[in-house]
C-alpha positions as CSV (number, residue, x, y, z in Angstrom):
1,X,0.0,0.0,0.0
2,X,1.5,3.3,-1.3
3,X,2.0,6.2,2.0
4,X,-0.5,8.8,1.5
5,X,1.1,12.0,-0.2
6,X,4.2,10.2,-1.2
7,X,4.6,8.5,-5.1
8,X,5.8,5.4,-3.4
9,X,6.0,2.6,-0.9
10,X,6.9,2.9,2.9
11,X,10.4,2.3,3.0
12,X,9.9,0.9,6.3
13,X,7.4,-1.5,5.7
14,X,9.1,-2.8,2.3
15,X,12.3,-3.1,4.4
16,X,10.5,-4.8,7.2
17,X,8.6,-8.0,5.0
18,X,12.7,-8.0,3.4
19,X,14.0,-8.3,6.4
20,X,11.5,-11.3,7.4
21,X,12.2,-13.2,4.1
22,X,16.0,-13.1,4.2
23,X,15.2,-14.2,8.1
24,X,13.4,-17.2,7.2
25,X,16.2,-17.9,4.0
26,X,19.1,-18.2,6.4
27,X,17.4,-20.3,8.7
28,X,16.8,-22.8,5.7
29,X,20.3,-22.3,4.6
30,X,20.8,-23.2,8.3
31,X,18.9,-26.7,8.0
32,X,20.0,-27.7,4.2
33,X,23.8,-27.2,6.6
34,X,22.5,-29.4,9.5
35,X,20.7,-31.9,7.3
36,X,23.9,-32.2,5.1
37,X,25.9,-33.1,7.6
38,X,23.5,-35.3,9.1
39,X,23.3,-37.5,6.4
40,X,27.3,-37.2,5.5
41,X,27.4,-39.0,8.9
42,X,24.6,-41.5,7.9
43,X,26.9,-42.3,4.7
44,X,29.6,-42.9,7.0
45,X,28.1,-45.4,9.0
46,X,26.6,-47.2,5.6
47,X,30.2,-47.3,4.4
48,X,31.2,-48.5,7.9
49,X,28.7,-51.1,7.8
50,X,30.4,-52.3,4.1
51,X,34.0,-52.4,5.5
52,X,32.8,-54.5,8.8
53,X,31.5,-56.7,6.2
54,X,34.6,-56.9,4.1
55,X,36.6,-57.4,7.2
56,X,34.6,-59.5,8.6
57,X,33.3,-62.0,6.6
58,X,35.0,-61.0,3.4
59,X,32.2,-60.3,1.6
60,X,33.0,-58.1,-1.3
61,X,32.0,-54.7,-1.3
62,X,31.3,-54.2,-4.8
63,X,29.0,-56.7,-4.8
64,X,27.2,-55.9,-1.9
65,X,26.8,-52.6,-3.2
66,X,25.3,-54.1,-6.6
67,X,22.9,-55.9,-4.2
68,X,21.9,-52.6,-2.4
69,X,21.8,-51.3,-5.3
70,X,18.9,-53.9,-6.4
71,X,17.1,-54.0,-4.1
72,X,16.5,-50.3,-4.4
73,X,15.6,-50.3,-7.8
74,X,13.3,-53.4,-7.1
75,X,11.7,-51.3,-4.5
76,X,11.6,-48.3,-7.3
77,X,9.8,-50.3,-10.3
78,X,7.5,-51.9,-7.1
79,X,6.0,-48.8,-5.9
80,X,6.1,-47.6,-9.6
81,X,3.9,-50.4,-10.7
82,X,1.4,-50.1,-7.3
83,X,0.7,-46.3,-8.3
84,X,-0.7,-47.9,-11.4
85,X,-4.5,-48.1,-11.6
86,X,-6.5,-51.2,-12.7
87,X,-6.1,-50.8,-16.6
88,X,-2.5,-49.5,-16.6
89,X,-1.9,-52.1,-14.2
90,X,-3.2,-54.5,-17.1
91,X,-1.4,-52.9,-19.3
92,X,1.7,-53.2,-17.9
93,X,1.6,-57.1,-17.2
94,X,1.1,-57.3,-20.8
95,X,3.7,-55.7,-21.7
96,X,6.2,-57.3,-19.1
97,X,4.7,-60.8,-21.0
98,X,5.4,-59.9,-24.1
99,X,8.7,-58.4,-23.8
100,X,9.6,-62.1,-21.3
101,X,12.7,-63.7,-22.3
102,X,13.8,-61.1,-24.9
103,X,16.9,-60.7,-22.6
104,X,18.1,-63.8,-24.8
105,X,17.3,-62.2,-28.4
106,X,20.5,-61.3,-29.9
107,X,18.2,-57.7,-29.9
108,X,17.7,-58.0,-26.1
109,X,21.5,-58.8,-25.7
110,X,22.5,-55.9,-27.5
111,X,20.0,-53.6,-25.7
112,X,21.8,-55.1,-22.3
113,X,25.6,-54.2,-23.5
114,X,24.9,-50.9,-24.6
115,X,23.2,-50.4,-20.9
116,X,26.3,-51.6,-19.4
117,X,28.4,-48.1,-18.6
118,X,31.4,-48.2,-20.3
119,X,35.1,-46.7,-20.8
120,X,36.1,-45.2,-24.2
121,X,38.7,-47.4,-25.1
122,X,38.7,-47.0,-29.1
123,X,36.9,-50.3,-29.7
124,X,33.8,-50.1,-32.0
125,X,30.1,-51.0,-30.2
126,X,30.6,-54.5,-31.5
127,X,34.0,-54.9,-30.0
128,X,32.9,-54.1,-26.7
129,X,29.9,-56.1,-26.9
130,X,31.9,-59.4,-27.9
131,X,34.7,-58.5,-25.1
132,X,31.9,-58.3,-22.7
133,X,30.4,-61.8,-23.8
134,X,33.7,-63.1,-23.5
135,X,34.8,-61.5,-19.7
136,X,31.5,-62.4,-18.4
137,X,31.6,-62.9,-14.3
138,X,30.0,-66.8,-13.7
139,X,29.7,-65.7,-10.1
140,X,28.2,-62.3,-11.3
141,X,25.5,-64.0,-13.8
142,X,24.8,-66.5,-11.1
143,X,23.4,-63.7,-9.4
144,X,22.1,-61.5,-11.9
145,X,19.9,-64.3,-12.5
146,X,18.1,-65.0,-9.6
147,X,15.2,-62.8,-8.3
148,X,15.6,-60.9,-5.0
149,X,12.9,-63.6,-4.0
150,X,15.3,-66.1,-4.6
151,X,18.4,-64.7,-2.8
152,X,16.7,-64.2,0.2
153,X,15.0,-67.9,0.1
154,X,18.6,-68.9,-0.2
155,X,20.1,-66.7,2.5
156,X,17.9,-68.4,4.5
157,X,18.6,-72.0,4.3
């Protein structure tokens, strides 16, 4: 609201509401700080947690990672697929059925490769993709083949 008489706003009251806002700015700045530093330390302990592991037990860290990893992205695509209603819901199991087993297609194996991240090494697509037939991980495949389902029926026998 303009001051009566004057061409403008009350300084004072303009300063005042800028005064609030840069208030309430810092304090968030303040909390993005705190929470930061919260979660480096929660980091911490999950990396803790991967070298008692290591040490421990000697499971590999790189693995367990991949299996964190996983399950995360399990949990993604499941609470994905629940915000689904009842005909995309449809729709979507009929597309998972007709896509099944195209993981074995020399298509689906292609589409797989170029997924994989990869160094720039010179090598053409194809080279990479025959190198990485050929350096496949038994132990690796073993896993990548099993449903999280699976792995944990086995972790528990």
């Amino acid at each position: 609201m303009t001051v009566p008489g004057h061409n403008g706003y009350d300084r004072e009251v303009v300063q005042s509401y800028i005064r609030r806002h840069e208030n309430i700015e810092a304090q968030i700045l303040s909390e993005k700080g705190a929470m930061m530093k919260k979660c480096r330390d929660l980091k911490a302990d999950q990396n803790a947690i991967l070298e008692e592991a290591k040490d421990s037990h000697g499971i590999p860290k790189k693995i367990l990672r991949l299996i964190l990893k996983q399950r995360d992205l399990e949990r993604k695509i499941e609470d994905l697929a629940d915000g689904l209603d009842d005909d995309e819901a449809d729709s979507y199991d009929q597309m998972l059925a007709a896509i099944e087993g195209m993981e074995d297609t020399p298509l689906g194996q292609a589409a797989l490769a170029a997924a994989k991240p990869k160094q720039d090494d010179g090598q053409t697509d194809l080279q990479d993709f025959t190198k990485a037939e050929e350096e496949s991980d038994p132990e690796v495949d073993a896993f990548m083949d099993k449903t999280h389902a699976e792995r944990v029926a086995e972790a528990a026998e």
